[in-house]
Kinemage of the C-alpha trace (Angstrom):
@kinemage 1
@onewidth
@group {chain A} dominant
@subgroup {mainchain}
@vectorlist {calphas} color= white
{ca unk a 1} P -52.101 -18.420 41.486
{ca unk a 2} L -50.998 -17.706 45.343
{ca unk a 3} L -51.757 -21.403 45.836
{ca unk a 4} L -49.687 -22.665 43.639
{ca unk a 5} L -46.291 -22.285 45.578
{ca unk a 6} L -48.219 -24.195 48.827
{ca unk a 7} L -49.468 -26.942 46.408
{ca unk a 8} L -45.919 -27.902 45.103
{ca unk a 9} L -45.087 -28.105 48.529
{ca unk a 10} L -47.447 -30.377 49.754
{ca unk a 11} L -47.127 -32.608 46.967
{ca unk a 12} L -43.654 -33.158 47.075
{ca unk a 13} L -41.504 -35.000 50.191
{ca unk a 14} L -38.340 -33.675 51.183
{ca unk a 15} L -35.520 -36.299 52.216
{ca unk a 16} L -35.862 -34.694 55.587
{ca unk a 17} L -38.753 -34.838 56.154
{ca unk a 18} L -38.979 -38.320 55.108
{ca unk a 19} L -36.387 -39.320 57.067
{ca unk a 20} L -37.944 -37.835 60.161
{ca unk a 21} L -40.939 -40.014 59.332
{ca unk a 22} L -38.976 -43.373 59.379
{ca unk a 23} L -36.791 -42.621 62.280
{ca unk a 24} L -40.336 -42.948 63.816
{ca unk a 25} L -40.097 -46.673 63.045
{ca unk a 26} L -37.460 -49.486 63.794
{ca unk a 27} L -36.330 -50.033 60.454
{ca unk a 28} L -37.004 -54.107 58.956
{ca unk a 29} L -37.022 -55.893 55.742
{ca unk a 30} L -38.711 -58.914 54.796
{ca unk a 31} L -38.085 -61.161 51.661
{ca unk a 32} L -41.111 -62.927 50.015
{ca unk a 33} L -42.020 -64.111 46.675
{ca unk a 34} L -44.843 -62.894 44.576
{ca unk a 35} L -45.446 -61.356 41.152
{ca unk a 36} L -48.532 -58.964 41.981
{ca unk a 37} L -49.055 -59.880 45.643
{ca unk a 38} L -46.904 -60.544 48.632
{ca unk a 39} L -46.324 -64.214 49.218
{ca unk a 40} L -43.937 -64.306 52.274
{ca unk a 41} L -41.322 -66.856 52.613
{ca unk a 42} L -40.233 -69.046 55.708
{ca unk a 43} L -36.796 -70.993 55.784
{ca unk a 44} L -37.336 -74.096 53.722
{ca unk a 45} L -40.003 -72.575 51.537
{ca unk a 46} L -39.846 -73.794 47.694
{ca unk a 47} L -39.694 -71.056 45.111
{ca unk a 48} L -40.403 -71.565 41.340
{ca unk a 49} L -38.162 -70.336 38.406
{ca unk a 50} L -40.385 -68.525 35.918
{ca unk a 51} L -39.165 -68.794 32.208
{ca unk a 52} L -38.809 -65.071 30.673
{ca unk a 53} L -40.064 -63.837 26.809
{ca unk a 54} L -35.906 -64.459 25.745
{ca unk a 55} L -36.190 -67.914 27.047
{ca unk a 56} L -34.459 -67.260 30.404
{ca unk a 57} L -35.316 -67.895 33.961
{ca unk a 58} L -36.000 -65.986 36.761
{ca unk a 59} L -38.018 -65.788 39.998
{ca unk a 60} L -40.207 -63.140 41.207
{ca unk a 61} L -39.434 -61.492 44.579
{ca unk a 62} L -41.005 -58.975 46.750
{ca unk a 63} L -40.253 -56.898 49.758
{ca unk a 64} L -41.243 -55.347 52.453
{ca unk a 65} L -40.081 -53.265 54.838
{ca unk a 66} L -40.622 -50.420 57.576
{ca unk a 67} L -38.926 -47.462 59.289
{ca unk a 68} L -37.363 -46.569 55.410
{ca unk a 69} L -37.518 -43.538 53.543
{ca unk a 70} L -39.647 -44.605 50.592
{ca unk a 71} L -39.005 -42.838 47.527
{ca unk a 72} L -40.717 -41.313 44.950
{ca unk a 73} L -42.647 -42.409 42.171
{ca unk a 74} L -41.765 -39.844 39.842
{ca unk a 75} L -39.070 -41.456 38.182
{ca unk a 76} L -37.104 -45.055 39.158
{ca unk a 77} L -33.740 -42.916 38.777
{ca unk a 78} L -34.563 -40.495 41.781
{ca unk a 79} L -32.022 -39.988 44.080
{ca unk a 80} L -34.427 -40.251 47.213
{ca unk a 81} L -35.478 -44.277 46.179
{ca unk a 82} L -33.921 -46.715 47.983
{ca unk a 83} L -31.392 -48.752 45.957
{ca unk a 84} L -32.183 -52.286 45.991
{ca unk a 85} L -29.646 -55.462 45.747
{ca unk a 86} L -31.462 -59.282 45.405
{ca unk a 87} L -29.485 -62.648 45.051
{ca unk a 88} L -30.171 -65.828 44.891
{ca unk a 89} L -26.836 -67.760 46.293
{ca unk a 90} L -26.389 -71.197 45.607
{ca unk a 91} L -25.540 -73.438 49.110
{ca unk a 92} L -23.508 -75.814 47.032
{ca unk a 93} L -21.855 -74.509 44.051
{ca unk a 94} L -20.175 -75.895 41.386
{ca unk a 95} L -17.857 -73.412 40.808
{ca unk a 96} L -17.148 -71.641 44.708
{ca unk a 97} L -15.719 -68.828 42.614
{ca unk a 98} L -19.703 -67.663 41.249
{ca unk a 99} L -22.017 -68.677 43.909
{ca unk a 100} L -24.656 -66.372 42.460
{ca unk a 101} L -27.260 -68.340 40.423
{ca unk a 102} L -29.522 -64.952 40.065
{ca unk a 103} L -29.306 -61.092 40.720
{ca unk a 104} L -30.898 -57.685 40.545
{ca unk a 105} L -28.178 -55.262 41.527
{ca unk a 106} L -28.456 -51.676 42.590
{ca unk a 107} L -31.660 -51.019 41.669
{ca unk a 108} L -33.884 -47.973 42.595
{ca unk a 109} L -36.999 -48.785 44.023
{ca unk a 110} L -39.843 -46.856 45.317
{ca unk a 111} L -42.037 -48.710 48.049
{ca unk a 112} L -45.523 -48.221 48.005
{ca unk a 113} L -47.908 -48.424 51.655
{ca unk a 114} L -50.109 -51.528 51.738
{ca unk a 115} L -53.273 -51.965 53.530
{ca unk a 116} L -51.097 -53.474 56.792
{ca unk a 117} L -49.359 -50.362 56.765
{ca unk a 118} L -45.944 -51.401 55.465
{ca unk a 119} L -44.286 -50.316 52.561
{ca unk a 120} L -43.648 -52.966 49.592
{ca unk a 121} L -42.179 -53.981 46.073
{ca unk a 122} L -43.288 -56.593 44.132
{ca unk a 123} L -42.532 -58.978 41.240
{ca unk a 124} L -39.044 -58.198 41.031
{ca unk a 125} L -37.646 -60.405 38.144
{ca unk a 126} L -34.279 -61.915 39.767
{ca unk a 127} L -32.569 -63.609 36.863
{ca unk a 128} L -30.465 -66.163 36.600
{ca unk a 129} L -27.432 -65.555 35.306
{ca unk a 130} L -26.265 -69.084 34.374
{ca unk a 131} L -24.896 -69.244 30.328
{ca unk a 132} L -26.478 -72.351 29.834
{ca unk a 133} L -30.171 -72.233 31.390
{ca unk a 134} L -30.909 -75.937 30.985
{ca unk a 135} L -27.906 -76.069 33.663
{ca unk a 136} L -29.507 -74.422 36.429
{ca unk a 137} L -32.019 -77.163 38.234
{ca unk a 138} L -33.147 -76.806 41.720
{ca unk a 139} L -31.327 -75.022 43.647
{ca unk a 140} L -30.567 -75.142 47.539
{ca unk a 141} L -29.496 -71.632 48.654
{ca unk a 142} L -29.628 -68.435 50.064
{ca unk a 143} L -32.273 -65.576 49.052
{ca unk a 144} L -30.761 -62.182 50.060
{ca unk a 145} L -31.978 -58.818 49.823
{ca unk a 146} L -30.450 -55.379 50.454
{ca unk a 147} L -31.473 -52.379 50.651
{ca unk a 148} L -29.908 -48.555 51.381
{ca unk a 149} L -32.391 -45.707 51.842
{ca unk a 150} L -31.617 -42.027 51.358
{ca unk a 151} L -31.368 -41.444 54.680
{ca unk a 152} L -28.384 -43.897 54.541
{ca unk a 153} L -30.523 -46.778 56.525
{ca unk a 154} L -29.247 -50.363 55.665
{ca unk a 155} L -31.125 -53.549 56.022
{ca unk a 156} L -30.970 -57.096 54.952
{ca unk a 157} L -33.196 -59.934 55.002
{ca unk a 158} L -32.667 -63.382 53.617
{ca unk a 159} L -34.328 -66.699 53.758
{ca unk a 160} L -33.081 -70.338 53.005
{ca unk a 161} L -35.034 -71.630 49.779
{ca unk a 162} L -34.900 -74.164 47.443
{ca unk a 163} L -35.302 -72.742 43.685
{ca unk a 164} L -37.260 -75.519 41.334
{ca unk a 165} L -38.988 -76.220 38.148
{ca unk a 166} L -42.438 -77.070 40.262
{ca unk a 167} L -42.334 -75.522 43.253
């Protein structure tokens, strides 16, 4: 049982340490699409909605980033995983007031390394948060995501989209 000190520390991260790791790194964050696989998005790109079980629409988005402390897959509400902000702003509202069409706010993510050596999350639902979902057509706008590490980095990436029924 002398081991078993060493072992818990070599399979647990501390915020320190991770944060060490990613200074290593000019942080970045990239904005793509993609419900099991990255699917990255230029300027221009079309995105579909995806209707939900409860008859609402969202659209699946995925990041990617570098140079971030990357959490820990333990449990979503760990305090070391990033927190995680995606909208989808509309470029021509009909009410300026509520240019948000879609959100996932403040949510905890843990990124996992991919083969290319970046860290990722994917299939994010984003979900419209229209009242009436037969309003919300295609859509023209902005697709921004934030993101704060525990080591207090802060990134944003976005990309110009259009949101339709047939993408």
């Amino acid at each position: 049982m002398p081991f078993a000190p060493l072992l818990a520390l070599l399979a647990c991260d501390t915020s320190e340490s991770a944060c060490d790791e990613a200074a290593n790194t000019t942080p970045s964050l990239d904005v793509g699409t993609g419900e099991t696989a990255w699917e990255p998005l230029a300027d221009g790109d079309r995105v579909g909605w995806s209707y939900g079980s409860q008859g609402g629409r969202h659209i699946y988005v995925s990041l990617q980033a570098v140079g971030i402390a990357q959490g820990w897959t333990d449990s979503l509400a760990d305090p070391n995983n990033p927190i995680v902000t995606i909208v989808l702003i509309d470029d021509t509202p009909t009410d300026p007031a509520y240019p948000e069409v879609a959100g996932l706010y403040d949510y905890p993510h843990f990124f996992r390394p991919n083969a290319e050596g970046t860290l990722e999350t994917l299939g994010d639902q984003v979900v419209g948060t229209g009242t009436a979902w037969e309003e919300i057509g295609d859509i023209d706008g902005t697709l921004r995501a934030t993101l704060v590490d525990t080591c207090g980095t802060e990134l944003t990436a976005e990309r110009q989209v259009t949101v339709t029924e047939t993408p």
